[in-house]
N, C-alpha and C positions, 0 to 999 in steps of 0.2 A: 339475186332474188328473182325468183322466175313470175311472169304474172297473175299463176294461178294461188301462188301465198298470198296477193294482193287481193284476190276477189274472194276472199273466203265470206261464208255466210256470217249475217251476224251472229252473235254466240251471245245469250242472255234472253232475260226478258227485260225489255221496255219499260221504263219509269208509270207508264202511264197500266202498262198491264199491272203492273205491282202496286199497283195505287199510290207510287210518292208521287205521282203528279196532280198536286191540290191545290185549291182556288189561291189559298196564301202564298205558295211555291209560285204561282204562276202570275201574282201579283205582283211579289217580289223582282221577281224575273223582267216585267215592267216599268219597275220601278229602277232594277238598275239598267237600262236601256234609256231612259230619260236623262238619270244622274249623268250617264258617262256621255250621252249628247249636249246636254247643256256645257256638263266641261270641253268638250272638244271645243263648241262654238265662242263660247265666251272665250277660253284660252284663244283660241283663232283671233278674234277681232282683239285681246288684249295684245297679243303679240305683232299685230298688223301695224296697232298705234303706236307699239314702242318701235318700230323699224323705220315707220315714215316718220318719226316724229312729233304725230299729232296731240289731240287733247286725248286723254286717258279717263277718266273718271273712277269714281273708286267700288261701282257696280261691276264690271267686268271680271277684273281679278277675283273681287268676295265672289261674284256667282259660282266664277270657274274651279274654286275653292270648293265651295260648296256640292256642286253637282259633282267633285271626284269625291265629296266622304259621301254622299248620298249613294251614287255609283258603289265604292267596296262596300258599303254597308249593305246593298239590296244582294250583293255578288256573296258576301260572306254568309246571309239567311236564304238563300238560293242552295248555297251548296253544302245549307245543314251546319254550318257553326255556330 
C-alpha cells in the first residue's frame, strides 16, 4: 500500500455540516465519557484492593458497574440506536 492511498482526502460531509451534530448528540457524547471514566477509575481502585488485599467497600464495584451501563447507554444514543 503506497502512501498516497493513505493520505486520501476526506470523502463525505461532516456530521456537523449535515446537521446530526446536536446539542442531545453532544450531550450524550458527555455523558458517555463520564460513564466510561468513572468505570475505568472505580474498576482501577476496586481491582487495586483486591490485589493488595485491603478493605473493599461495596461503593467501588456498584459504581464501577454503574458508570459501564451509563458508558454503553450514552455510546448506544451517540451512535443513533
Amino acid at each position: 500500500m503506497a502512501l498516497d492511498d493513505l493520505q486520501q482526502p476526506n470523502i463525505g460531509t461532516p456530521d456537523f455540516a449535515r446537521g446530526a451534530s446536536t446539542t442531545q448528540r453532544k450531550l450524550y457524547a458527555i455523558l458517555t465519557t463520564v460513564g466510561f471514566a468513572l468505570f475505568w477509575v472505580c474498576g482501577l481502585f476496586a481491582v487495586a484492593s483486591l490485589v493488595s488485599g485491603g478493605p473493599m467497600g461495596w461503593s467501588m464495584p456498584a459504581l464501577s458497574a454503574a458508570g459501564l451501563a451509563i458508558g454503553i447507554f450514552g455510546r448506544r444514543k451517540v451512535e443513533g440506536r
